[in-house]
Each structure stands twice: as structure tokens, then as C-alpha cells.
C-alpha positions as a printed NumPy array, in Angstrom:
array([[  0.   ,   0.   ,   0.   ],
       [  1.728,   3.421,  -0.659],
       [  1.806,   6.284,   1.726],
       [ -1.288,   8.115,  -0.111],
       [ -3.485,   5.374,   0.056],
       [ -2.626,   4.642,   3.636],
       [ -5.571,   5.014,   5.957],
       [ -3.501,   7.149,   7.923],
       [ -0.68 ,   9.323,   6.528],
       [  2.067,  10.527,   8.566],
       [  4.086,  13.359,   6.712],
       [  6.894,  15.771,   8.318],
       [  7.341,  19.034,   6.707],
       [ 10.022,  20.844,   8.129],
       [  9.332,  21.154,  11.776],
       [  6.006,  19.795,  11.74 ],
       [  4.359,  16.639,  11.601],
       [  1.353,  15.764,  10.314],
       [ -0.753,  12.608,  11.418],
       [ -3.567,  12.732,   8.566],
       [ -7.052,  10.834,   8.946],
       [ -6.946,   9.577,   5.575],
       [-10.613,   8.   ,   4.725],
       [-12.499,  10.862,   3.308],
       [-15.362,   8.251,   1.477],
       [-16.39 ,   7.801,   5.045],
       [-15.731,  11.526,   6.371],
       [-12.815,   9.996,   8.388],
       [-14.68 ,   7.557,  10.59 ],
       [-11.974,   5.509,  12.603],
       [-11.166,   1.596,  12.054],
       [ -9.756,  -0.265,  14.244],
       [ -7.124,  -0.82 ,  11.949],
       [ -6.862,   3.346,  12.024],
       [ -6.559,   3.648,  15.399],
       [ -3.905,   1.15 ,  16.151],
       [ -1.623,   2.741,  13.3  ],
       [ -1.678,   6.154,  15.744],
       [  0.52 ,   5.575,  18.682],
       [  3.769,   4.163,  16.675],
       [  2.947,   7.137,  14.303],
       [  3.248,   9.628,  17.615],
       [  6.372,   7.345,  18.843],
       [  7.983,   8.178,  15.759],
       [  7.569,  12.021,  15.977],
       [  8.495,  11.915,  19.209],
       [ 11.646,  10.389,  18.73 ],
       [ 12.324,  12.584,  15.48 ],
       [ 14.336,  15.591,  17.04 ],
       [ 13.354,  17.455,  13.949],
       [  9.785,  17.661,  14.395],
       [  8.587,  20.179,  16.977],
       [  5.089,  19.813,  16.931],
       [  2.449,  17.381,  15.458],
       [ -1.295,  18.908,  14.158],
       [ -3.897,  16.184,  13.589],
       [ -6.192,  16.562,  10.931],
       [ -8.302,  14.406,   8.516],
       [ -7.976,  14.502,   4.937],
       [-10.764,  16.204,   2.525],
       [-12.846,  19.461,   3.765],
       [-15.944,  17.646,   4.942],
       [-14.941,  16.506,   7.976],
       [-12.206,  16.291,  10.658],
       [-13.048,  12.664,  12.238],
       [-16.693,  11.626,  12.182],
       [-16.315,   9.531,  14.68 ],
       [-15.873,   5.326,  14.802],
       [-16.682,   3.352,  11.562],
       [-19.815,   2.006,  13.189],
       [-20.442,   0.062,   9.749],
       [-17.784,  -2.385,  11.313],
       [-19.342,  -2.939,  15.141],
       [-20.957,  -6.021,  14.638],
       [-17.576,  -7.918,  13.705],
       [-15.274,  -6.318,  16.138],
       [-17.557,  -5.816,  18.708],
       [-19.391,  -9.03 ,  18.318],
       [-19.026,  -9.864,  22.356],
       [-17.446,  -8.876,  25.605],
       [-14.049,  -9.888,  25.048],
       [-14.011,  -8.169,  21.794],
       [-15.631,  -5.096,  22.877],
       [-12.642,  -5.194,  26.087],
       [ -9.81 ,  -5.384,  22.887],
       [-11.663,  -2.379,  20.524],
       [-11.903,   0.135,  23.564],
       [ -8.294,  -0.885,  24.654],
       [ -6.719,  -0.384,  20.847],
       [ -9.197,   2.859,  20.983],
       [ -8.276,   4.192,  24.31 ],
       [ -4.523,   3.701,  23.673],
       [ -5.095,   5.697,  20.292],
       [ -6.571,   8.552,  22.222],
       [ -3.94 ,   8.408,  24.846],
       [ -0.484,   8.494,  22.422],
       [ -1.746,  11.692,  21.435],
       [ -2.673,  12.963,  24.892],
       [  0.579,  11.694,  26.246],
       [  2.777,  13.103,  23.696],
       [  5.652,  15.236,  24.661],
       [  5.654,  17.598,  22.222],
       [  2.679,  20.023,  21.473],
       [ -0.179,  18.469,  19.527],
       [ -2.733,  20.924,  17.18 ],
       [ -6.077,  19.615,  15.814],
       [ -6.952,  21.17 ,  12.956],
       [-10.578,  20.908,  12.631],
       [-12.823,  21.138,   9.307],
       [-16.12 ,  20.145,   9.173],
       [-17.344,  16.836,  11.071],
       [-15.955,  16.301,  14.344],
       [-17.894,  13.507,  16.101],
       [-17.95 ,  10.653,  18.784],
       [-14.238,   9.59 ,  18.399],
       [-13.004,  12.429,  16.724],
       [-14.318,  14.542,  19.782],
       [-11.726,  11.999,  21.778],
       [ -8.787,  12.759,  19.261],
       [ -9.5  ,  16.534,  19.313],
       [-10.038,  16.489,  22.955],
       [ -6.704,  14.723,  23.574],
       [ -4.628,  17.807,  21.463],
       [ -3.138,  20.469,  23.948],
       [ -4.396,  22.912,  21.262],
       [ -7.783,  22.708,  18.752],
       [ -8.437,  25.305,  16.013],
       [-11.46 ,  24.982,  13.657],
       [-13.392,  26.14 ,  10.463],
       [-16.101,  28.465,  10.7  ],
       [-18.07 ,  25.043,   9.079],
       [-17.249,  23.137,  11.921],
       [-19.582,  20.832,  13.696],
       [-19.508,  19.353,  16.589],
       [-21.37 ,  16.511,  18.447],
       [-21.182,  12.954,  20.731],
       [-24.196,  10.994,  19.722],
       [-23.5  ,   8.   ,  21.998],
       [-27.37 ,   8.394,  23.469],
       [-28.783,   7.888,  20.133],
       [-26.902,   5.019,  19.162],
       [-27.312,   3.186,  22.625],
       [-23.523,   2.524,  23.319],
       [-21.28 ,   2.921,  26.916],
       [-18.712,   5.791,  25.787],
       [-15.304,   5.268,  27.561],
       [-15.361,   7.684,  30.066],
       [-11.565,   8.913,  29.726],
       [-12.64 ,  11.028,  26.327],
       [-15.808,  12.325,  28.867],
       [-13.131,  13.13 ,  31.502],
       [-10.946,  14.998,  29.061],
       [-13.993,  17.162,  27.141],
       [-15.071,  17.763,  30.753],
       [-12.014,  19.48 ,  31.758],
       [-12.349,  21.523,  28.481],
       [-15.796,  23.143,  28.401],
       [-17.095,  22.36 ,  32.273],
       [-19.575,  19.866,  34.001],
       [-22.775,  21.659,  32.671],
       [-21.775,  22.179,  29.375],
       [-20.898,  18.46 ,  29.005],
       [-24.02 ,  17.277,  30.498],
       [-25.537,  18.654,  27.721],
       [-23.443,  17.712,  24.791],
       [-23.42 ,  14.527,  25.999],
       [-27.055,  13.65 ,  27.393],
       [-28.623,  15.545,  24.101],
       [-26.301,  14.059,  21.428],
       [-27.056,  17.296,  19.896],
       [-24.58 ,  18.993,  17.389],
       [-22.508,  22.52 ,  18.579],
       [-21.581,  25.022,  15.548],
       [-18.164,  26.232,  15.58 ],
       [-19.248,  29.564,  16.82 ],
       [-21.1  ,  27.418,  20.033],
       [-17.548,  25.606,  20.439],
       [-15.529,  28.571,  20.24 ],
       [-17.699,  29.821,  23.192],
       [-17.507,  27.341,  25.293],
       [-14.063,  26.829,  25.056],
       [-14.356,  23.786,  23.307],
       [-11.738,  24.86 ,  20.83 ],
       [ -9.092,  28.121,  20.971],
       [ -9.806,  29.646,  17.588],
       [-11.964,  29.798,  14.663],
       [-11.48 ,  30.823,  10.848],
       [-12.652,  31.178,   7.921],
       [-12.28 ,  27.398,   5.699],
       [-10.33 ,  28.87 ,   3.267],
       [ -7.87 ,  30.127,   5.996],
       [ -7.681,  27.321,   8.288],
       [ -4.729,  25.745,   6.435],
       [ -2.314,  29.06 ,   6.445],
       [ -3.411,  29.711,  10.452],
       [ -3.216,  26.535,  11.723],
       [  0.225,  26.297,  10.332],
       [  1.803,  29.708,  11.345],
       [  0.39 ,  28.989,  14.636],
       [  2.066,  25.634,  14.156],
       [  5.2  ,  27.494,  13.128],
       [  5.466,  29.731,  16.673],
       [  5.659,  27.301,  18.624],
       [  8.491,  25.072,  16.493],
       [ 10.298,  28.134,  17.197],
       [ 10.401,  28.272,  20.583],
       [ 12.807,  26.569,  23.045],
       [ 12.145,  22.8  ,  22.429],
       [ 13.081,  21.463,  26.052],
       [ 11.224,  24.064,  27.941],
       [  8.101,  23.063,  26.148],
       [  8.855,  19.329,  26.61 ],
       [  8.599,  20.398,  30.398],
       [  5.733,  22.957,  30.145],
       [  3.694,  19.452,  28.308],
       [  4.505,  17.246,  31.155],
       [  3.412,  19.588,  33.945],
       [  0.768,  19.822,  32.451],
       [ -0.625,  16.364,  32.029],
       [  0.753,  16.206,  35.903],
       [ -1.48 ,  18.612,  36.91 ],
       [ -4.381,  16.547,  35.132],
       [ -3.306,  13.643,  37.182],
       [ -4.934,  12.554,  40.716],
       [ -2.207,  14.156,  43.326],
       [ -1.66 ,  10.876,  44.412],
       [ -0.346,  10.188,  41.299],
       [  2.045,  13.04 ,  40.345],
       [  5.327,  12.334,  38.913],
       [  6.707,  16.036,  40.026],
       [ 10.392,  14.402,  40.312],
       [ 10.311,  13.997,  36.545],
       [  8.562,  17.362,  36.   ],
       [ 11.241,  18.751,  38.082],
       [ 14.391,  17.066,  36.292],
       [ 12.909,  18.274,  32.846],
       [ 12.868,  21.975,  34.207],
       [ 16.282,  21.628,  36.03 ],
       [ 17.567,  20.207,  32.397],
       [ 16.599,  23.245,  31.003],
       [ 18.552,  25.346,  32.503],
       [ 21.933,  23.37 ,  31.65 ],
       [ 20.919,  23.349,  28.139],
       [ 22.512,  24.836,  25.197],
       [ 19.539,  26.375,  24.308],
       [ 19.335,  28.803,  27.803],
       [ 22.451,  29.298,  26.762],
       [ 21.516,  30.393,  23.036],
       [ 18.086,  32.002,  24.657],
       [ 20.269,  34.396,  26.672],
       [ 22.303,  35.462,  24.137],
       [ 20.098,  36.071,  22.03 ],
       [ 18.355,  38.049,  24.231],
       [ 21.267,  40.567,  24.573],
       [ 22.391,  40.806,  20.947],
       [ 18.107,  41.86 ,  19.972],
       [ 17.886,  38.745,  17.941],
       [ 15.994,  35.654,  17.625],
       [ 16.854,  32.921,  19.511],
       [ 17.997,  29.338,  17.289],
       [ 17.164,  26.622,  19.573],
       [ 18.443,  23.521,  18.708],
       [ 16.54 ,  21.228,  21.582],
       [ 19.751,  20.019,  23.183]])
């Protein structure tokens, strides 16, 4: 199978790289087969020192991620042991995003439903289209909805609001999102490519290890306080001040120039 006809692409352009949804026949719904390509995908970014951020998108301009490809339930969620394995592979999907160590951007057009709430939800940072819509329609399909995507799109928009999204199944506009604080920004279609990626672009300029530990005190903080790793938040921020980079940062500072981080 070649890289364009991959259900999911992964493509690095300079800085950035892009994990692409790539079943636009279906508006993006998620396989199985989808969702287990997405954590060695992340693990590879993550291990690329070139890439300094990853945006998550799906391919065509009719939809982000509508969802699971419910077309496939009855065979891979036939029984209880099967339904254990398709929220585990699912869950872990959702999770390699949300765990990544460098900043993650969904870039939202049009459907964003069910499991692609969970994807977008597990970015640090969502921008959509003005054609954006919203919705998780587990009520009117009948299905238990793993709670750690509820836990996460709770956080975002608040208790009440996701009583409702949740117990209505209705659909949220963009504008309805944007005010909630479902997602940061919202543009015009035909501008959502150029912003998403200069946004994209300020933060691959910044200083690479001081990000690195800004993301894991932040999914620390998300953490029960029982379970805090603060040692390993602390070494990442002690690291960054014996880096090359503070180094760089300062001088840079004092000559009136932009800093060149080099993440070491």
C-alpha cells in the first residue's frame, strides 16, 4: 500500500508533523485498523528531534473525524471480550496523542464527532473552520462511551456544558464551540490551512526542552495528586537550565535577535 493510500498518513514538513485521517469516502470515521496505526505514528515524531510539533487533521474538507466506523461494530464488537480489545486499541489511540511530549494541534474542518471529539479532545491545542460541527451521539446510538474522552472534554468546556453535549447528542456550531471553550480559535475554511500552520510554526520556534517540560506539567497537573510524577517534572525543568539552548536564549536576548534553539 503506498503512503497516499494509507488510511492514515504521517508526513513531516520541516518542523512539523502531520498525522492525517486519511478515509475521506467515510468523512474519516476511525477503524480499528486506524486507530492502532496512531501511537507508533506519535512514537515516531516523538523520537524525530526534527519535528517540533504534530497537528492532527483528517484529509478532505468535509470533515475532521466523524467519529468510529460504526459500519464495522458487529464484527469487532461481536461480544465482551471483543468489545474489552476495541476500547483498549481505541483508548490507547486517544492516549499516544494525549501523552505526547511535544505540542499536539487539531486542525478541525467540518465533522468532528464521537471519536473524533476523543482525538481533538486529547490535542493540547484545537483550532477549527467556521463550518465546523460538533457533536457525541453516543445516546442515540445506545452505546457505553469510555469515560476517559468524557473526563478529558469535561475538563475543556465544564460539568454543565458536558451534560448537555453529551445527554442531548445534539450537534454545537463552531461559533457554540468557540464559546464554550471547546476549541481556541476559529477561521474562515479557506484560511484554516495558512493559520493553523503559522500557529504551528510559533511554537516550532520556541525553546524545544522548555516546552517538553511545560507538556509534562501539564498532564501532571491533570493527574490525581496521588499520582504526580513532580520528580520527573522537576528534572525536565532543572535540564533546562543546563541546556545549550538557555544558553543560546540568553544570548540572544542581549544581541536583539531571535533565539535558534536547537533542543539540546
Amino acid at each position: 500500500m503506498s503512503q497516499d493510500n494509507a488510511p492514515i498518513l504521517a508526513l513531516k514538513d520541516g518542523p512539523i508533523g502531520w498525522l492525517v485521517f486519511n478515509h475521506p469516502a467515510k468523512h474519516n470515521a476511525v477503524s480499528l485498523e486506524m486507530a492502532a496505526m496512531v501511537p507508533p505514528i506519535v512514537a515516531d515524531f516523538e523520537a524525530d528531534p526534527d519535528i517540533r510539533v504534530v497537528i492532527v487533521k483528517g484529509a478532505g474538507d468535509r470533515a475532521f473525524i466523524a467519529g468510529s466506523n460504526i459500519s464495522n461494530f458487529d464484527a469487532i464488537r461481536s461480544d465482551a471480550e471483543a468489545n474489552r480489545k476495541y476500547q483498549e486499541i481505541s483508548q490507547g489511540s486517544y492516549d499516544s496523542i494525549y501523552h505526547c511530549e511535544k505540542p499536539t494541534i487539531a486542525m478541525i474542518r467540518g465533522y468532528c464527532m464521537g471519536g473524533g471529539m476523543d482525538y481533538a479532545a486529547s490535542c493540547d491545542i484545537r483550532i477549527c473552520s467556521s463550518d465546523s460541527v460538533f457533536a457525541i451521539p453516543a445516546v442515540k446510538l445506545g452505546l457505553g462511551y469510555g469515560y476517559q474522552g468524557q473526563i478529558r472534554l469535561n475538563r475543556l468546556i465544564g460539568g454543565s456544558r458536558a451534560r448537555d453535549l453529551y445527554f442531548t447528542g445534539r450537534r454545537y456550531s463552531a461559533e457554540e464551540a468557540l464559546r464554550c471553550g471547546m476549541v481556541h480559535d476559529m477561521v474562515p475554511p479557506e484560511e484554516l490551512d495558512a493559520h493553523v500552520r503559522r500557529y504551528a510554526m510559533g511554537i516550532a520556534e520556541n525553546a524545544p526542552l522548555t516546552i517538553k517540560a511545560l507538556k509534562q506539567v501539564f498532564l501532571e497537573l491533570e493527574r490525581d495528586p496521588a499520582e504526580r510524577d513532580m520528580q520527573r517534572a522537576h528534572a525536565l525543568i532543572a535540564a533546562c537550565y543546563e541546556s545549550e539552548d538557555y544558553k543560546e536564549g540568553k544570548k540572544a536576548f542581549a544581541e536583539k535577535r531571535a533565539p535558534r534553539f536547537q533542543g539540546k
